[in-house]
Structure formats: structure tokens, C-alpha cells
C-alpha positions, 0 to 999 in steps of 0.5 A: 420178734412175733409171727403173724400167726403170733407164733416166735419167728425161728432163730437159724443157723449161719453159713459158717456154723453149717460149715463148722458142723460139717467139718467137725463131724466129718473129721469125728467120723473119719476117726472113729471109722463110723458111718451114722444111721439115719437116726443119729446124724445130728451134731452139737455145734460149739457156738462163740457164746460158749453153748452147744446148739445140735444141728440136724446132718444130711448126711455123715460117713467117714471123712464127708458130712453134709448139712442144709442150711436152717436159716430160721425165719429170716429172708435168705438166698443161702437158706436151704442150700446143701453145704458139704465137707470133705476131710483127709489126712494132708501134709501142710506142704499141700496147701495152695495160694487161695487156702487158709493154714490153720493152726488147732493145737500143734496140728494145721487145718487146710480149708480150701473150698472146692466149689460154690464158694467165692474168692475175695480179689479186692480187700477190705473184707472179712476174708482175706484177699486172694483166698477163699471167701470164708470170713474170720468168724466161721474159721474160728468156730471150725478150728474151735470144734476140731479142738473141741472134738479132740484134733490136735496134732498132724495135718488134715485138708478140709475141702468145703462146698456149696451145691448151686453157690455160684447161682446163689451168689447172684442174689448176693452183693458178692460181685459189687465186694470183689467176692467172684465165683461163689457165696461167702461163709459168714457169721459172727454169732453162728446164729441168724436172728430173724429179720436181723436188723444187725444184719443189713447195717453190717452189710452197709458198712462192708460195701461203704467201707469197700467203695472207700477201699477202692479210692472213692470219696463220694456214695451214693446211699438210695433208699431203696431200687427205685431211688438207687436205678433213679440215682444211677441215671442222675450221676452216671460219672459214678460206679456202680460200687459207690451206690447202696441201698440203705433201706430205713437206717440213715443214722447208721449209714451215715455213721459208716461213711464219716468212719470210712473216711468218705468224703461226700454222702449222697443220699437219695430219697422221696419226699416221704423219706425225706420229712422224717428225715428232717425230723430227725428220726435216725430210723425211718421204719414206718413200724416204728416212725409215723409222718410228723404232720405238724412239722409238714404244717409248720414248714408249709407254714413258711412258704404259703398262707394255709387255711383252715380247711387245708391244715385239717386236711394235711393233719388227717394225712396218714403219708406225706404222699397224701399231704402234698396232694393238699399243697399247690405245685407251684408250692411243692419244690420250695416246701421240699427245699425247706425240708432238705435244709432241716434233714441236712441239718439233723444229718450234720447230727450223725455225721458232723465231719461228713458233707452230705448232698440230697437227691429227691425223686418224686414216687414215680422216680421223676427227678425233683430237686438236689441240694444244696444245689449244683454249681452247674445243671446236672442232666440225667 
């Protein structure tokens, strides 16, 4: 993916791989008793893809290395955060109920995090409930590279931290999954693409696969802060937990809850929205999908008697915000009805065994129409 300035746009590097990196060269100094100069603190990280990727250290003596997260050119809270391991002898014995015991060859590895790093308390999740929040991928790679490095008998404890976590992890959706005290270990690859779209639909499906652990059968999907704080106060009877921003991947997120077993998607939105969905565009990104104004006329077609001047003006429109401009008040609610019909019929496309509702805010965030509508009034 291209910079602005035309320059490639940095791949980074996971929490998880910072972890194993640190760990791995933590124990590789204790062992061979050598504290590294300035010069030398770089370590060539096994990734799961097979290749070795050398990561720049902050600091590496004997039993403690340190690491500052590169997250590449991708937008992330944890980016420049000081990641620190500390390794020693241990006896398995001294494991506690929230660490990890893992076997590398006929020798176990205590992971235990000592501050910065949450606990899982719900499940559903990567990590495992009631232990530290350092998902499946990362414990991999670092039991991968202790092995690499040449661990494989005895027991060692490798405590893990994260410097200003907990501060991070408000940034995070770690409260809303049940995460508390701290930010997660993630990564699957090791490696952060930027701008990762991979990224944010894994994220949606987490936290829709989290409100169904929780016993919901209705989410709210919001397309993004206006529409979610909008939604919240149209359905107050609802936590918190069961809305999400889902940003442009309506497919996507409509997939994740058909697969989680919810029952009822709600998916709140504005108009602009709302008519690529019933075009039946399962991305929605304006980079990638412009407005489809014949099907804006084709529709407005239905509910009123056009003229020439006005078609012409709704065809140079470049938003659909400027299109409704062209359209009388009297005819918006049932040109915006009639869009709902299509989008609920092409999201039957995506997720046939799922019900979905709409909830559609004007772009001020003023409520305008539900549907299919309720059985009773719905007041905010």
C-alpha cells in the first residue's frame, strides 16, 4: 500500500513477536552470561512463516531485554510502548493460577506477566480465561524461538511487561472483551501490515463472538461514533457490549454474527450508507465504492414524478447527502424506506439465516426511520 509521498507504507512489528524477541534474547543472554553493547542489540526473531526478521533491542543484559514496539505505518495505541522480559531459573511448582506452563522440548516455560498486561476474566477469547492476556499466536512464537535458540530441558519464568499498559488499554476494546488491567499480546503472523484491513474484521468478529458468549442474541453494528452513541440512545435496554463499530465491512460483520449464532443484527447507519447498501456493495469504503446515483433516480423514480432538471441535478451529485438535497422532505422518509427494503434484501445475501433490522440517523444524528418497523413506538 503506497504513502502519500508515494513512498511504501512500513510493515511492523506485533506486540507478540516484541514479546518473543525479548524473551528469547533475555534467556540467550543469561546463558551465555553477556551483557551486548550498544552496537549489537538486535535479535533474529523466528517468524511462523519460517523467515527470520531481526528486530532492533533497547536494551539486552543477561536474564532482561527490553524492545519498543515498531508498529510499522499502521495507526496503533501500543506503537512505541517499551516491552520488557525478565527470564530466571524456576521450578514448575512455582507457576500461579493466572500463568501459562509451557512445554519447549522436555523443559517448561513459566509466562507470567508482571504489569501492563491484562487478565482475560470472560471467555471466548484467544487467551484463555482467568490467565494473562497473551493469545495463542505469540505463546507459539516465543516457545518457537526459546527452541530455536537452543532451550530444551529444566524450567525457566519469564515475566513479561508492558510500561504504561494499563494507560494504553483505554484506548483498546479491552474492557468491553472482559480484558482488565492491561493491553493484550497479539499476532497471529508476528507482523503488522498497515492500515490492515485483516485487522479490524478479526476485531469485529471477536467482540460479536464475545456479546454471543455472553448470552446475546441481538448486536447492534453502528457504522461508526455518531451512529453507535446515536443507537445506544434509541435502545437503551442494550449493553454496551452488544454494539460495534464495524466501519465499511457490512459483509464481514454480518458473516461474524450468522456464525456466532446471533440471532438479530442491528445495523445502524446514514443515508449514505444505507444506499450502498442496497446496492449491495459488501465493502462500502469510498476509495473503493462511489454512490450509484442511477439507482438513487431509479428508486426516487418509485415514490415521486421527477423532472428533467431535477434527475440532472441528483446525477452530478457526488454524496448521496447532496442527492437528498434534490428530493422534497415530504418525499425523503419513503425514498429512504424503499432503500431499506433493497439493503435488507441484499444483506439476506450475506447472512441468509440471520434477521436483520436498520436503524437510519440523519447526519446530524437526528433519528429518522427503523425497519422493518417496530410493533411498538420506540422512544429514545
Amino acid at each position: 500500500m503506497p504513502a502519500a509521498s508515494g513512498q511504501p507504507l512500513r510493515y511492523g512489528y506485533s506486540t507478540g513477536a516484541c514479546a518473543a524477541a525479548a524473551i528469547s534474547a533475555a534467556w540467550q543472554a543469561l546463558e551465555d552470561g553477556l551483557t551486548r553493547t550498544a552496537s549489537a542489540l538486535s535479535y533474529p526473531l523466528l517468524f511462523p512463516d519460517g523467515l527470520r526478521r531481526t528486530l532492533p533491542l533497547a536494551s539486552w543484559q543477561p536474564g532482561i531485554a527490553s524492545i519498543v514496539k515498531d508498529g510499522g505505518d499502521d495507526p496503533d495505541c501500543t506503537h512505541g510502548a517499551l516491552i520488557r522480559a525478565t527470564v530466571r531459573p524456576a521450578a514448575p511448582h512455582e507457576a500461579e493460577p493466572h500463568d501459562y506452563l509451557l512445554s519447549i522440548g522436555s523443559g517448561s516455560l513459566i509466562l507470567r506477566a508482571s504489569g501492563g498486561i491484562g487478565l482475560c476474566t470472560l471467555p471466548g477469547l484467544d487467551c484463555e480465561q482467568n490467565r494473562w492476556a497473551i493469545n495463542a499466536g505469540p505463546r507459539r512464537m516465543i516457545a518457537d524461538n526459546l527452541r530455536a535458540a537452543g532451550y530444551s530441558c529444566g524450567c525457566i519464568l519469564a515475566e513479561l511487561s508492558i510500561e504504561r499498559g494499563e494507560e494504553l488499554a483505554a484506548k483498546t476494546l479491552n474492557s468491553r472483551l472482559g480484558i482488565v488491567g492491561g493491553l493484550s499480546v497479539l499476532g497471529t503472523t508476528g507482523v503488522v501490515r498497515p492500515f490492515s484491513h485483516e485487522a479490524y474484521i478479526a476485531t469485529i468478529r471477536i467482540c460479536t463472538r464475545s456479546a454471543a458468549l455472553r448470552g446475546a442474541d441481538t448486536v447492534v453494528y453502528c457504522t461508526g461514533g455518531r451512529t453507535q452513541t446515536a443507537a445506544q440512545a434509541r435502545l437503551p435496554h442494550l449493553p454496551p457490549e452488544n454494539f460495534t463499530c464495524i466501519g465499511d465491512f457490512i459483509a464481514d460483520s454480518l458473516a461474524a454474527a450468522e456464525q456466532s449464532g446471533i440471532r438479530t443484527a442491528v445495523v445502524a447507519c446514514m443515508p449514505g450508507k444505507l444506499c450502498k447498501y442496497a446496492a449491495g456493495y459488501a465493502n462500502t469504503h469510498a476509495h473503493r465504492k462511489e454512490q450509484d446515483m442511477q439507482l438513487f433516480l431509479a428508486t426516487l423514480r418509485r415514490h415521486h414524478r421527477t423532472t428533467a432538471e431535477q434527475e440532472r441535478a441528483i446525477l452530478s451529485c457526488a454524496s448521496v447527502r447532496q442527492a437528498l438535497a434534490c428530493v422534497s422532505l415530504q418525499d425523503r422518509l419513503p425514498l429512504l424506506a424503499d432503500f431499506c427494503e433493497q439493503a435488507s434484501a441484499c444483506f439476506a445475501l450475506h447472512a441468509p439465516a440471520l434477521r436483520t433490522r436498520l436503524l437510519v440517523f440523519d447526519f446530524d444524528g437526528t433519528f429518522l426511520l427503523e425497519h422493518p418497523a417496530p410493533a411498538e413506538p420506540c422512544h429514545p
